[in-house]
ROSE-4610 file (N, C-alpha, C; in Angstrom, 1 decimal, always signed):
// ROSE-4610
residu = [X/X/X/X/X/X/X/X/X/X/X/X/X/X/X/X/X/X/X/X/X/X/X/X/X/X/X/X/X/X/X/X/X/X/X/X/X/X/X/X/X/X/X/X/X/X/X/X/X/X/X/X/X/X/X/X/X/X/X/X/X/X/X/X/X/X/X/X/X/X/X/X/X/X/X/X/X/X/X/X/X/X/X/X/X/X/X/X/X/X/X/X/X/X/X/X/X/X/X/X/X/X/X/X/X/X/X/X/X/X/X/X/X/X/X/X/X/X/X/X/X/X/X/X/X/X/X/X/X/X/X/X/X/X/X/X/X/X/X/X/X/X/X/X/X/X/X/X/X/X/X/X/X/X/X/X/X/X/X/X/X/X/X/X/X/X/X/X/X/X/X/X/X/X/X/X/X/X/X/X/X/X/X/X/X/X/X/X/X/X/X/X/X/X/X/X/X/X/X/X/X/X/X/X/X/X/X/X/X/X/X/X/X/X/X/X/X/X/X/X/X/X/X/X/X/X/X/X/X/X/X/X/X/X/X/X/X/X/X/X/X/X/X/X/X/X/X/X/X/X/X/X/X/X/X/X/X/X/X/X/X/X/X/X/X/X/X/X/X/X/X/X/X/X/X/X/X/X/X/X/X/X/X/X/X/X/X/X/X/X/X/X/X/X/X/X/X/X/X/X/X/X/X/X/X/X/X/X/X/X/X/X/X/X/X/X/X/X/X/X/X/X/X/X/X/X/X/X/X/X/X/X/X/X/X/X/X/X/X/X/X/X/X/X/X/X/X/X/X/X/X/X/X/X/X/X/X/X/X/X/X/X/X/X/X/X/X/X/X/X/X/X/X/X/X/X/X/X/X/X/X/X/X/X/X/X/X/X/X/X/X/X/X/X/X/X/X/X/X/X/X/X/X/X/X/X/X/X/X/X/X/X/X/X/X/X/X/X/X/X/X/X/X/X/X/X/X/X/X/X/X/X/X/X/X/X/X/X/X/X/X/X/X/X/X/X/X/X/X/X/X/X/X/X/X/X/X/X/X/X/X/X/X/X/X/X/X/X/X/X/X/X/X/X/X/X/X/X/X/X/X/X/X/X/X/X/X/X/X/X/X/X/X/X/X/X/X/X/X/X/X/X/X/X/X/X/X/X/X/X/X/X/X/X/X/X/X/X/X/X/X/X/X/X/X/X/X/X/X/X/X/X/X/X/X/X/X/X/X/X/X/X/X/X/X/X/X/X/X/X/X/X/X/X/X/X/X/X/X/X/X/X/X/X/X/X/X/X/X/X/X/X/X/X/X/X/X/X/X/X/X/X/X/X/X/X/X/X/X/X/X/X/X/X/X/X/X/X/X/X/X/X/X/X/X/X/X/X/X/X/X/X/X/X/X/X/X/X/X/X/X/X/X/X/X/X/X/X/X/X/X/X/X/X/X/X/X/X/X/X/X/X/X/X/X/X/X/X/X/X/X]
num = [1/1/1/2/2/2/3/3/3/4/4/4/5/5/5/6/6/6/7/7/7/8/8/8/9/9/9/10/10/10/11/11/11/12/12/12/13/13/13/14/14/14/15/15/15/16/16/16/17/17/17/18/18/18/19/19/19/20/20/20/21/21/21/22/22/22/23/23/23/24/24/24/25/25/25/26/26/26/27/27/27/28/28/28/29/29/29/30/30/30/31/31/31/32/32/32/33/33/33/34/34/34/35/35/35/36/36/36/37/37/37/38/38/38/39/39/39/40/40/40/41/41/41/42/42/42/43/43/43/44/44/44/45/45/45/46/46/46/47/47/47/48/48/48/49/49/49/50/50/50/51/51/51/52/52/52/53/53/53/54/54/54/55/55/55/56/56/56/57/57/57/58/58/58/59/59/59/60/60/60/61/61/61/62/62/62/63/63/63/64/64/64/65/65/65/66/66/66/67/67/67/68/68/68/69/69/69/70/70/70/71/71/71/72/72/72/73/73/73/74/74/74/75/75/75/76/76/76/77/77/77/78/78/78/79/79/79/80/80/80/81/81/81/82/82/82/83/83/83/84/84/84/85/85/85/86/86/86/87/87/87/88/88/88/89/89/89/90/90/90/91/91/91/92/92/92/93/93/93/94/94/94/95/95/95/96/96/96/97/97/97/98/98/98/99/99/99/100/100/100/101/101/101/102/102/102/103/103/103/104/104/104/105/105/105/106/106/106/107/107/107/108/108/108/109/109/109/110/110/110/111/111/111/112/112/112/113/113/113/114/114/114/115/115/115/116/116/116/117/117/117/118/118/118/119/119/119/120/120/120/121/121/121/122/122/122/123/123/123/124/124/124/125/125/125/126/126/126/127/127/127/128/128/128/129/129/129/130/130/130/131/131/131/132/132/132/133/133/133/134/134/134/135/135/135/136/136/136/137/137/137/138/138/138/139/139/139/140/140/140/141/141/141/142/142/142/143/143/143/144/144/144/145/145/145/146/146/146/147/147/147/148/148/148/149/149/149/150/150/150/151/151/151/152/152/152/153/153/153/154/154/154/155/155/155/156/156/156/157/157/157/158/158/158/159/159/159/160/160/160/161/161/161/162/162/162/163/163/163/164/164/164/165/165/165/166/166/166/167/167/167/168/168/168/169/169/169/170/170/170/171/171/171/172/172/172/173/173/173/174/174/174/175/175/175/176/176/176/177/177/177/178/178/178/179/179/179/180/180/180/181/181/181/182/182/182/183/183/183/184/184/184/185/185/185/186/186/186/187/187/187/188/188/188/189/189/189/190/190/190/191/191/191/192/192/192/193/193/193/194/194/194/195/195/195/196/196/196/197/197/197/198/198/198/199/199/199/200/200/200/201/201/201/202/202/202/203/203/203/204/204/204/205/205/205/206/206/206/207/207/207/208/208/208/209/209/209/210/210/210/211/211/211/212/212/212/213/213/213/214/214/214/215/215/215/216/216/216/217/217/217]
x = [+219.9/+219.3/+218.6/+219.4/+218.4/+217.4/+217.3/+216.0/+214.8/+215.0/+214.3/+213.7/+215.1/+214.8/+213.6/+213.6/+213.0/+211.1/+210.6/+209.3/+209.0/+209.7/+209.7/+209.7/+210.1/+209.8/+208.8/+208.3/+207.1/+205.8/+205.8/+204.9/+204.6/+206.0/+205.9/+205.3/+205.0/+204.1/+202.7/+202.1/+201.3/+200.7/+201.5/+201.5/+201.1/+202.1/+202.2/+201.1/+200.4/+199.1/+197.9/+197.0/+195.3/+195.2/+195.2/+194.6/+193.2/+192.6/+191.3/+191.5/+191.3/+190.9/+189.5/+189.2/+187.9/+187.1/+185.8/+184.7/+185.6/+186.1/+186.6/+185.6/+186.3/+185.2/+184.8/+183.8/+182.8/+183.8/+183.8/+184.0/+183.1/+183.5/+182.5/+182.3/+183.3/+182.9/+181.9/+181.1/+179.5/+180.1/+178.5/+178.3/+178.6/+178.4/+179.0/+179.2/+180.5/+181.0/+181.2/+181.4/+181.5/+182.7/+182.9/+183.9/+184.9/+186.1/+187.4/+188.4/+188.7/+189.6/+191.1/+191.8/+193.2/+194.0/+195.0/+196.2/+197.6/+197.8/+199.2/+200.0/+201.2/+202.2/+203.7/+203.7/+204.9/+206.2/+206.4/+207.6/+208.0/+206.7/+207.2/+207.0/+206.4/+205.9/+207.7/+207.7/+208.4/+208.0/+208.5/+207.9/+209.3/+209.6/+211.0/+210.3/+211.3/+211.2/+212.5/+212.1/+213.0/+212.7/+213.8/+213.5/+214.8/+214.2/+214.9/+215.6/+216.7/+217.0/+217.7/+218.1/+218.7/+220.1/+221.0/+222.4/+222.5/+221.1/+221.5/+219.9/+219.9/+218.7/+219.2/+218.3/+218.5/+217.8/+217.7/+216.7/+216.8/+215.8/+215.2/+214.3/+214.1/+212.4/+212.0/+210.8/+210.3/+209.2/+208.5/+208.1/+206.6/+205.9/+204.1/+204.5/+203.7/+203.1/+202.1/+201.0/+199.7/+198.8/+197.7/+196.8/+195.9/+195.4/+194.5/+193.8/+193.5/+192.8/+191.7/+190.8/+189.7/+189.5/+189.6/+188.9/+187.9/+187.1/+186.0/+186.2/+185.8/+186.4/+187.7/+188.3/+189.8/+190.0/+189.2/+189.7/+189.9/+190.5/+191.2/+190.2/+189.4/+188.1/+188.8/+189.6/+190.0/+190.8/+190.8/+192.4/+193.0/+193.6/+194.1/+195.1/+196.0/+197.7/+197.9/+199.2/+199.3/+200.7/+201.6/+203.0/+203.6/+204.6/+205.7/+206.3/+206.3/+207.4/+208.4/+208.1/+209.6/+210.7/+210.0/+211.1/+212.0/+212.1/+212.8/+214.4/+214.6/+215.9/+216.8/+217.8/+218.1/+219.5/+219.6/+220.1/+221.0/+221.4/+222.3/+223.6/+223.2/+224.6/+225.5/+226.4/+227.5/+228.1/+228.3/+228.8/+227.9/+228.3/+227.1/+226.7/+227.7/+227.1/+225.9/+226.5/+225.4/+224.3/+224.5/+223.0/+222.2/+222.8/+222.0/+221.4/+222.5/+222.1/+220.6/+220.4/+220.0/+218.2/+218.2/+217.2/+216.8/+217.5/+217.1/+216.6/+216.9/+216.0/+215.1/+214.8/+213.5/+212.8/+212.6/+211.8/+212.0/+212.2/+212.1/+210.7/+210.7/+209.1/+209.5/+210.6/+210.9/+210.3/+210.2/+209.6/+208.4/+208.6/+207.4/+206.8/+207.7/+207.4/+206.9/+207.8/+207.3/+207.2/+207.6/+207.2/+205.7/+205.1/+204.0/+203.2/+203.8/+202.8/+203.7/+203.3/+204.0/+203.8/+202.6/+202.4/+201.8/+201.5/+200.8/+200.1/+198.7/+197.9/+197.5/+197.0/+196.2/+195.2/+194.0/+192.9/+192.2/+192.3/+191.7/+190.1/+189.7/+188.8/+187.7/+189.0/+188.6/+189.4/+189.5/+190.6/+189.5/+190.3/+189.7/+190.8/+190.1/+191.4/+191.7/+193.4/+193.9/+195.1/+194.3/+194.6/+195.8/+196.5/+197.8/+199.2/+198.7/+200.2/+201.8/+202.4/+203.8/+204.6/+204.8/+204.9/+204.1/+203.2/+202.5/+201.7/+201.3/+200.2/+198.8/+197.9/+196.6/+195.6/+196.0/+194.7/+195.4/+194.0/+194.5/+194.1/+194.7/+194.1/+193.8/+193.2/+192.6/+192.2/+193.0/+192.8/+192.8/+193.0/+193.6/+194.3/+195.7/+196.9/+196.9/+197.4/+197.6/+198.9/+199.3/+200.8/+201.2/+201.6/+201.3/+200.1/+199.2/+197.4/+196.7/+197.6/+196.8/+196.5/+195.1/+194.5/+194.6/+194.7/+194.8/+194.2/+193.5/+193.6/+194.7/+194.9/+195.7/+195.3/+195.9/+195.5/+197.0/+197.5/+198.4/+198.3/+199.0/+198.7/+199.4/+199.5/+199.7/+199.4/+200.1/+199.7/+199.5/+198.4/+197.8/+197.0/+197.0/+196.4/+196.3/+195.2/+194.6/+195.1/+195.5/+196.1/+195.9/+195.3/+195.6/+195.9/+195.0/+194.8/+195.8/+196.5/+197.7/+196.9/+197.1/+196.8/+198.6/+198.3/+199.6/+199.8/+200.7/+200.3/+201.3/+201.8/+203.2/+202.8/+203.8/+204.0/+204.8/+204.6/+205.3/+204.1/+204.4/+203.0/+204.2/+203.2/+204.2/+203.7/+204.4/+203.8/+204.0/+203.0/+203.0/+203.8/+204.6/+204.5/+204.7/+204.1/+203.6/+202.1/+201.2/+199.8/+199.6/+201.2/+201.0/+201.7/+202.2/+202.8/+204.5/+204.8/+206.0/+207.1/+207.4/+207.6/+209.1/+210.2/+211.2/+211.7/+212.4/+213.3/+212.6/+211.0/+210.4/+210.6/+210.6/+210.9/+209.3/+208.6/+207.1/+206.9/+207.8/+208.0/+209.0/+209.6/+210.7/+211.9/+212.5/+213.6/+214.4/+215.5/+216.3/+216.3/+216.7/+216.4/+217.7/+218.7/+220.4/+220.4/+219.5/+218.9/+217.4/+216.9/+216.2/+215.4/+214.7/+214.8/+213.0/+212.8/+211.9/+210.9/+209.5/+208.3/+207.5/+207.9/+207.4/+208.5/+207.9/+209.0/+208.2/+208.9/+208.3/+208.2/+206.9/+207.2/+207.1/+208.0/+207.9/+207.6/+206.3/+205.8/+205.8/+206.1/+205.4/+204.9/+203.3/+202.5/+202.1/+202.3/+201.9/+201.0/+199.3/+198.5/+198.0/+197.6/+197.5/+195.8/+195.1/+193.5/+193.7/+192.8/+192.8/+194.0/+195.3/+196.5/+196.8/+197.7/+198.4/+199.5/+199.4/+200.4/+202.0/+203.2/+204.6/+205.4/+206.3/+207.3/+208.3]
y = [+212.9/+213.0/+211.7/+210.5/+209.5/+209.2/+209.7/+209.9/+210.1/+211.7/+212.2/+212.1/+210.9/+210.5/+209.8/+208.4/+207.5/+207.8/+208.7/+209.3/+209.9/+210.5/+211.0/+210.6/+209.5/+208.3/+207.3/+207.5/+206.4/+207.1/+208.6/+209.5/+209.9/+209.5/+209.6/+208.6/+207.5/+206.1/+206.8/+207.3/+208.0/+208.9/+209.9/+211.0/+210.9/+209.6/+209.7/+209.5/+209.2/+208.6/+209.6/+208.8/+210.4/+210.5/+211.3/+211.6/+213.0/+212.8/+214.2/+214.7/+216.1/+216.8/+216.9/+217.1/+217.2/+218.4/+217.6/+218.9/+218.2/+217.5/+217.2/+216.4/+216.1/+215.1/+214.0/+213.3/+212.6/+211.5/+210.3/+209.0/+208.2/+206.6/+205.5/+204.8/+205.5/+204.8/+205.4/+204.7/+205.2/+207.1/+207.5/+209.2/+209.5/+209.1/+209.8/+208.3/+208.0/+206.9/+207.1/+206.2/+207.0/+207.6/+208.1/+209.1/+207.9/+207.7/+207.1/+207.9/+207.1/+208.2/+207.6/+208.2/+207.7/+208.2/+207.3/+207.9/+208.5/+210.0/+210.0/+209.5/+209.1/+208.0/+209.3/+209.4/+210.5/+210.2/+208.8/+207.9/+208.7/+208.3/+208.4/+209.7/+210.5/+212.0/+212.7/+213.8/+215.1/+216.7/+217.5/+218.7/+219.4/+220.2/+221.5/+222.5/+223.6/+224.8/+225.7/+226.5/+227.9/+229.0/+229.7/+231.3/+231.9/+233.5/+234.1/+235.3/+235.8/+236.9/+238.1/+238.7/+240.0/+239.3/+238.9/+238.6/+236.8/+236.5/+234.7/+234.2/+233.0/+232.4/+231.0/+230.3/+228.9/+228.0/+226.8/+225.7/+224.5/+224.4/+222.3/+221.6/+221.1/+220.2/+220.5/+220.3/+219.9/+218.3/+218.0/+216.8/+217.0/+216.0/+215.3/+214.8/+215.1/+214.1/+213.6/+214.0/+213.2/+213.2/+213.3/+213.6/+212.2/+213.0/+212.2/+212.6/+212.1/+212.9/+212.0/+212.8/+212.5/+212.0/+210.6/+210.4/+210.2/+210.3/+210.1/+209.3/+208.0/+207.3/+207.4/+208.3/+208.7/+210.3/+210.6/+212.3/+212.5/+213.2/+213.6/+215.2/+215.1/+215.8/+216.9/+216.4/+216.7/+216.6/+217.4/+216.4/+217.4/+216.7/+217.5/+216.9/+218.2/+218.0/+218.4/+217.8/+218.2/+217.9/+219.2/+218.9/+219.2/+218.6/+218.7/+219.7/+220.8/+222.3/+222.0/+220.7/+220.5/+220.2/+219.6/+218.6/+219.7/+221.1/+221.7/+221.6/+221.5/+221.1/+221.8/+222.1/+223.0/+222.7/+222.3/+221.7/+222.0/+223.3/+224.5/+224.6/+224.7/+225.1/+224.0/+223.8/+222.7/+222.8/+224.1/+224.1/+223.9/+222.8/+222.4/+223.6/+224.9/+225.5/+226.6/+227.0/+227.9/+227.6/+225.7/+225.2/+225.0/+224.7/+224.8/+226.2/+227.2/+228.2/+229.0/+228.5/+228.8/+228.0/+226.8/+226.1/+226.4/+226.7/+227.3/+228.7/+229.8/+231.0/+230.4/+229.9/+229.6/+229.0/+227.9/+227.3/+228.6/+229.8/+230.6/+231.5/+232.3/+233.3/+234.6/+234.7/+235.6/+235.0/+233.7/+232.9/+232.2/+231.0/+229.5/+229.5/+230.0/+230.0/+228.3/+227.4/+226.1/+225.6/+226.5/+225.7/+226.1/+226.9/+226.9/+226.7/+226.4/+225.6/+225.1/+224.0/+222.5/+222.1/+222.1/+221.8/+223.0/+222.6/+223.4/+222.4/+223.1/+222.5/+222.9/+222.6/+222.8/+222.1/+222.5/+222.0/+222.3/+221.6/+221.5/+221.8/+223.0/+223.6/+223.1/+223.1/+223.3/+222.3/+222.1/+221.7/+221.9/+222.6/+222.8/+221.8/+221.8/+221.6/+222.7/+221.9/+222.9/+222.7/+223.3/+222.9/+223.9/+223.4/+223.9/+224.6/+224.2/+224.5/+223.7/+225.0/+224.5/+223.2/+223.6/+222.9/+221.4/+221.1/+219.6/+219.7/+220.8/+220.7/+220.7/+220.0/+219.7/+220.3/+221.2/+221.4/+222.6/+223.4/+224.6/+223.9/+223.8/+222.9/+224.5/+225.1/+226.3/+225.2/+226.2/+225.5/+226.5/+226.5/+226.9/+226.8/+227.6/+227.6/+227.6/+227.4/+227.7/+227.5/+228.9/+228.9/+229.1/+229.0/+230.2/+230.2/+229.7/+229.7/+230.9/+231.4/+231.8/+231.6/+231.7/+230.5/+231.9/+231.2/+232.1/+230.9/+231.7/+230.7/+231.2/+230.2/+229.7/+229.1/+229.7/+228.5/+228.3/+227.5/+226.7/+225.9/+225.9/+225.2/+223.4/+222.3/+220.7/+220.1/+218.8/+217.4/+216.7/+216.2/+214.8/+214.1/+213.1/+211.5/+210.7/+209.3/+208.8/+207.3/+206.5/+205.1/+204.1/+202.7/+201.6/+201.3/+202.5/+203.0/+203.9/+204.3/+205.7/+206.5/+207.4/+209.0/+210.1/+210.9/+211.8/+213.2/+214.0/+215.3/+215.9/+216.8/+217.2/+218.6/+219.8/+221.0/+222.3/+223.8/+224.3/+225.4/+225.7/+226.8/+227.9/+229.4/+230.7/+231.2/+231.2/+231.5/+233.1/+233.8/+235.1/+234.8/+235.0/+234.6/+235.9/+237.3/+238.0/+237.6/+237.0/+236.7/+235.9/+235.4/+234.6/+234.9/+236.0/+236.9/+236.3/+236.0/+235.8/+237.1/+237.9/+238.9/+239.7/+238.6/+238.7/+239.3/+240.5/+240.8/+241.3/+241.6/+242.2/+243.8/+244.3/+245.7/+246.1/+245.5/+245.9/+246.1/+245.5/+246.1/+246.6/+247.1/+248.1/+247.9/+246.5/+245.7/+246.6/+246.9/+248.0/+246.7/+247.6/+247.2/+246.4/+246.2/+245.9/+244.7/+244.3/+242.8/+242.6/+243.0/+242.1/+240.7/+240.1/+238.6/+238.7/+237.9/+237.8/+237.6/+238.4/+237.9/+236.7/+236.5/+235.0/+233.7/+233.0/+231.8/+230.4/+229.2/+228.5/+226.8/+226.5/+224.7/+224.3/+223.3/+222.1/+221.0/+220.0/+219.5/+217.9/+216.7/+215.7/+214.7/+214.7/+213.8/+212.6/+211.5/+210.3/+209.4/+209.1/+208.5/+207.7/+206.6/+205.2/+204.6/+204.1/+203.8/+202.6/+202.9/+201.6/+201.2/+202.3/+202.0/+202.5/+201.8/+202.5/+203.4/+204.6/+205.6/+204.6/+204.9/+204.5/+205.9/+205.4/+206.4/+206.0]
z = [+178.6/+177.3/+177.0/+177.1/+176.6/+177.5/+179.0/+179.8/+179.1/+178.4/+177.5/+176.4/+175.9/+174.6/+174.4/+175.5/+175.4/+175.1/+176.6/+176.4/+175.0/+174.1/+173.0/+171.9/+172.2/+171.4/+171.0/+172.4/+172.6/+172.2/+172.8/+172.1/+170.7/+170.1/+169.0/+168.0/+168.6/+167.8/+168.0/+169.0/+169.3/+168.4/+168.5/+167.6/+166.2/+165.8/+164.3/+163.2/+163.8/+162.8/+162.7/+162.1/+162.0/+163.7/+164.0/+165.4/+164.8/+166.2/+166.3/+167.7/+167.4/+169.0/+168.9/+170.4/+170.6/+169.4/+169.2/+168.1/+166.7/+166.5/+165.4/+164.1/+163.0/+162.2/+162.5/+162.2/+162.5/+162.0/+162.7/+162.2/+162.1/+161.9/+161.1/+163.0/+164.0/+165.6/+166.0/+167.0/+167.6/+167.5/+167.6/+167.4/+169.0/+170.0/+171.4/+172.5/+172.2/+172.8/+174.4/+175.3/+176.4/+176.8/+177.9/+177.7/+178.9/+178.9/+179.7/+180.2/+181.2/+181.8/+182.0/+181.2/+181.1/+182.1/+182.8/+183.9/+183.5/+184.2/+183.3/+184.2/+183.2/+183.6/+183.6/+185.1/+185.5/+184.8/+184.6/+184.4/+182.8/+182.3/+180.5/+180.3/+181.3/+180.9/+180.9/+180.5/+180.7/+180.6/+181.2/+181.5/+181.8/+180.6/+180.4/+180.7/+181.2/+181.4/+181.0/+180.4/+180.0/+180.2/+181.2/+181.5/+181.1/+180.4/+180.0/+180.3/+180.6/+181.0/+180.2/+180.9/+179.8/+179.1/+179.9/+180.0/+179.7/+179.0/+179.1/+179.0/+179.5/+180.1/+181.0/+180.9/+182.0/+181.6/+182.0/+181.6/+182.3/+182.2/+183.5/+183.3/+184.4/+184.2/+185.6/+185.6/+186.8/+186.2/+187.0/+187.0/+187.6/+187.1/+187.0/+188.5/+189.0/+190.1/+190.1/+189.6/+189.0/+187.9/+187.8/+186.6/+185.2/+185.2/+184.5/+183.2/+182.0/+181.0/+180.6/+179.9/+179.5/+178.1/+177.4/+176.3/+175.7/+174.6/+173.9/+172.6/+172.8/+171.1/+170.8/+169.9/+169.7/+169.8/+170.5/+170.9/+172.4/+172.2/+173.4/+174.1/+175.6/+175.5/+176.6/+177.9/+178.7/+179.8/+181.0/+181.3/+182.7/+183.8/+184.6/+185.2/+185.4/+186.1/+186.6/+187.4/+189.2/+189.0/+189.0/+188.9/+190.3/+190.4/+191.9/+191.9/+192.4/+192.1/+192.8/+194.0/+194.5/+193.8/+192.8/+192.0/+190.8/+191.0/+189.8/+190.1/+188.8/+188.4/+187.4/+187.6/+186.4/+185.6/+184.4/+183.7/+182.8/+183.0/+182.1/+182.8/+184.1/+185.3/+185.5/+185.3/+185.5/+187.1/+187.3/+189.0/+189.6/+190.4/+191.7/+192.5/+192.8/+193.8/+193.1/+191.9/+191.3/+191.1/+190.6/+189.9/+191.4/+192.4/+194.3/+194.2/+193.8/+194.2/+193.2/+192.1/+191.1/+191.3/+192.0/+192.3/+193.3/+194.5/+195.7/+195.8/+195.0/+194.2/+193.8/+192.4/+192.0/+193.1/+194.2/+195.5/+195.8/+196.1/+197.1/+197.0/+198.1/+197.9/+196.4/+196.2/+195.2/+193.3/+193.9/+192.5/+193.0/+193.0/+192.7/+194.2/+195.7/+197.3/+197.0/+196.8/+196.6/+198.3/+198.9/+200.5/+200.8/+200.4/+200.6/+199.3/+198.7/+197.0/+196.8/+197.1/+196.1/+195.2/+195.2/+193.2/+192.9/+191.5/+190.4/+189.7/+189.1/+188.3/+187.1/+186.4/+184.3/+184.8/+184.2/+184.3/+182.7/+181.9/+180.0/+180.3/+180.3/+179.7/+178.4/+177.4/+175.7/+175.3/+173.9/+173.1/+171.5/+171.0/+169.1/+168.5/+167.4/+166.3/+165.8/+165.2/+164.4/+163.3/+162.2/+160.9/+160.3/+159.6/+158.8/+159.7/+160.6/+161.8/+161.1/+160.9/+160.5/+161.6/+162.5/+163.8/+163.7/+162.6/+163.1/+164.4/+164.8/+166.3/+165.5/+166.0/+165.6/+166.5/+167.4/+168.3/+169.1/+169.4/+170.3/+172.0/+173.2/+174.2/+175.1/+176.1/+176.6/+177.8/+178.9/+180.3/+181.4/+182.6/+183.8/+184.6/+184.9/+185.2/+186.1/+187.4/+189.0/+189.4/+189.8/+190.2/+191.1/+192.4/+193.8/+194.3/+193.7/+194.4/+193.9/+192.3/+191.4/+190.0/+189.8/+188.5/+187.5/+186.1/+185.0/+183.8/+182.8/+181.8/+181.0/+180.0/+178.9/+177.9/+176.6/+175.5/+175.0/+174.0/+173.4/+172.3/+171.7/+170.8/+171.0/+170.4/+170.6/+169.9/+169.9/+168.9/+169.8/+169.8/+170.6/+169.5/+170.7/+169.8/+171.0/+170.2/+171.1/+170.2/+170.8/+170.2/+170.9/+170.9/+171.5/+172.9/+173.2/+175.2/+175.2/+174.7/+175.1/+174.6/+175.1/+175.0/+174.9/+174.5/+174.2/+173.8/+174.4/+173.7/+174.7/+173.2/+173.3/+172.3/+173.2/+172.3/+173.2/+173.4/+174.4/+174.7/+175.8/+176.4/+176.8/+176.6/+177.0/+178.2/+179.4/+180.5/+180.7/+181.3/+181.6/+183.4/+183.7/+185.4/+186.6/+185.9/+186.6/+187.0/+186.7/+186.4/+187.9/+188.3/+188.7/+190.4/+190.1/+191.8/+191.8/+190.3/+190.2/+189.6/+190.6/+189.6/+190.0/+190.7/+190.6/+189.7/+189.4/+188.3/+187.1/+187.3/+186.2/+185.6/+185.3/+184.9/+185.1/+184.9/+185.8/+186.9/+187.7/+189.1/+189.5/+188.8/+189.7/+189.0/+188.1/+188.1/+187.3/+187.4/+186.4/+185.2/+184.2/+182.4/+182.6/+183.1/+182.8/+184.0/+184.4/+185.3/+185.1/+184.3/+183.8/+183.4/+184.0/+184.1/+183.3/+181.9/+181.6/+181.8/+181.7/+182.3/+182.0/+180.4/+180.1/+180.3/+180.8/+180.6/+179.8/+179.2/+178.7/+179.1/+178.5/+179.3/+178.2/+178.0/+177.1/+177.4/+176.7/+177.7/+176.6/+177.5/+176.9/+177.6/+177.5/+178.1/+178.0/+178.0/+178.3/+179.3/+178.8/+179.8/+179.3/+180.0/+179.6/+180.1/+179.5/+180.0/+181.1/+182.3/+183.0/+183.4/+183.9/+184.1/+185.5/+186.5/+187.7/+187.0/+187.3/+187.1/+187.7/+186.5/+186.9/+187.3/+188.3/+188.4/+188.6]
């Protein structure tokens, strides 16, 4: 937990002030500043996952391996990530052998086939703003997903901000993961209703990238 804490924290200095997403209002800084490219920092990042099933659900992280985003002045324009599928972890199971056994399903070809796709990528398309979100998210971000070595877009909604070279942006995305040839236990393919394993699962995500920085881990 205070792993967790900490990134959430730091994002949160971030967060807390006027921020703009891209296409936003005009400020008193030049009209098209150049655009910077900030590093994300694996270290401070985090990236949750929840999947849901008939009888329960589960939950973990997996982890950043690389990426980079794009700023403009104080908006945040664009951005791309490269997560490790090796690295999933699952955080619900207290018995060592079920939580092995529980992670070693997910790496398998019945889910993520992380031996032959190791990572996965987002590639930010778009980013709007977005006004009156209960939640405090300021922007809708619209990208492309790659899971398995298949791409899909996405949109979601997020709070980002751009601060004193940090960059940040934090919120949860709903994954379709039939889209994606993940389709263990779906009742779309065959799965009886009474094993059932959800077709959306979700990430919780919090990003942290720094201007003119070596990526930490």
């Amino acid at each position: 937990m205070k792993k967790l804490l900490s990134p959430l924290l730091f994002a949160a200095t971030i967060l807390s002030g006027p921020v703009q997403a891209a296409n936003g209002p005009a400020t008193s800084k030049p009209t098209n500043p150049a655009v910077e490219t900030y590093k994300v920092q694996p270290q401070l990042s985090s990236l949750g996952w929840t999947g849901k099933k008939i009888d329960g659900q589960h939950s973990g992280t997996v982890g950043f391996k690389d990426g980079s985003v794009q700023v403009r002045g104080s908006q945040l324009v664009g951005g791309t990530f490269v997560v490790d599928m090796t690295s999933i972890k699952n955080t619900d199971l207290t018995d060592a052998d079920y939580n092995a056994k529980l992670v070693g399903h997910l790496k398998s070809d019945d889910f993520f086939g992380v031996e032959k796709n190791p990572t996965a990528t987002f590639v930010i398309t778009n980013i709007k703003p977005l006004k009156g979100s209960a939640a405090g998210n300021n922007a809708t971000i619209t990208g492309n997903l790659t899971i398995k070595g298949k791409t899909n877009p996405i949109s979601f909604p997020a709070k980002v901000g751009v601060k004193d070279g940090v960059a940040a942006a934090s919120g949860t995305a709903s994954i379709d993961r039939t889209k994606y040839d993940v389709t263990f236990g779906s009742t779309l393919f065959g799965a009886a209703a009474d094993k059932a394993v959800d077709d959306n699962f979700s990430l919780i995500f919090n990003v942290i990238a720094k201007v003119n920085g070596v990526a930490t881990r």
